[in-house]
N, C-alpha and C positions, 0 to 999 in steps of 0.2 A: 504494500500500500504506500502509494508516494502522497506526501503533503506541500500544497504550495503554497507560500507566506506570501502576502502582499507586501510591496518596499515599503520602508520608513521614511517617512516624508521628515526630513530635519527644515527646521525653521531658519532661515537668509540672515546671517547675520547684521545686524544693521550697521557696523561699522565697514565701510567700503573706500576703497582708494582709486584714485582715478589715474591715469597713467595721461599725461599730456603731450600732445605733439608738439612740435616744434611752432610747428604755425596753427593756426587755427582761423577759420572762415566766421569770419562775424557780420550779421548782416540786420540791418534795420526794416521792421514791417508796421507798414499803419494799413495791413489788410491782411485779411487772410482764408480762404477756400476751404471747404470739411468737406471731402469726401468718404463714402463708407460702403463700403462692401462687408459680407460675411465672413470675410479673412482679416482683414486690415482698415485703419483707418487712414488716412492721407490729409493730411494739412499741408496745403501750398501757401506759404508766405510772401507777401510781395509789397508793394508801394503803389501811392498813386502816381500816376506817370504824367498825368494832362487832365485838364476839366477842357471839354472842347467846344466849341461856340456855339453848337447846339445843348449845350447842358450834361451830354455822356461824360461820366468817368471811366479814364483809363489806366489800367493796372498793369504795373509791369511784376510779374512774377518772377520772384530770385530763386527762391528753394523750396522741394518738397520732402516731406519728412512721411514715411512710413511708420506704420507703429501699430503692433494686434491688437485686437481688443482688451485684455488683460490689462497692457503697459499703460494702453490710452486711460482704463479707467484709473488706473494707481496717476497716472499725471495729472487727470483732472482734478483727483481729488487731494494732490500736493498743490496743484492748483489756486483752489479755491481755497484753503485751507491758509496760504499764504496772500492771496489777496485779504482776505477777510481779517489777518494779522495787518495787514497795509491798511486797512482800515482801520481799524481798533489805534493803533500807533499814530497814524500821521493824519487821517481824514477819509472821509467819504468820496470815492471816485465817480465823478458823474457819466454816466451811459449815454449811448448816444440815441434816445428815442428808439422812432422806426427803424433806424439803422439794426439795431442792437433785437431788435421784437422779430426781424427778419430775418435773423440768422441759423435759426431752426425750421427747418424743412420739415414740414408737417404732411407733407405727402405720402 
């Protein structure tokens, strides 16, 4: 009679080190894209590029960042968890109305 254990899930320890490269890609975004699939989530970061004479905003896209489900949620909720310390500390951040009400795809 063979018996089979299930593995032991040990817990991550939370002290971690980060090993840095030489150079590092820094880049500023005052927009950003949520794509989501069953696999992955995708946030494209970018800038506005032009308000055009017709009233269009145009984005220019620098990076996209990939990330499973799992990580996305542990980031959102390092996230928010540190905005809401941004608050408590230094003030209340104002949202940007419709802007900010529209970035949830309810479809």
């Amino acid at each position: 009679m063979t018996t089979t254990t299930e593995p032991t899930l040990r817990p991550v320890s939370a002290v971690t080190h980060t090993a840095q490269p030489t150079t590092i890609q820094t880049y500023y975004a005052n927009n950003v894209k949520l794509q989501v699939t069953q696999w992955d989530f995708k946030l494209t970061f970018g800038e506005i590029a032009e308000l055009s004479q017709d009233g269009v905003l145009h984005f220019l896209d620098k990076v996209a960042v990939y990330m499973s489900p799992e990580h996305t949620k542990a980031f959102a909720q390092t996230l928010l968890a540190n905005v809401n310390k941004y608050e408590r500390d230094i003030g209340k951040i104002p949202t940007m109305g419709a802007v900010a009400d529209s970035a949830v795809d309810t479809e």
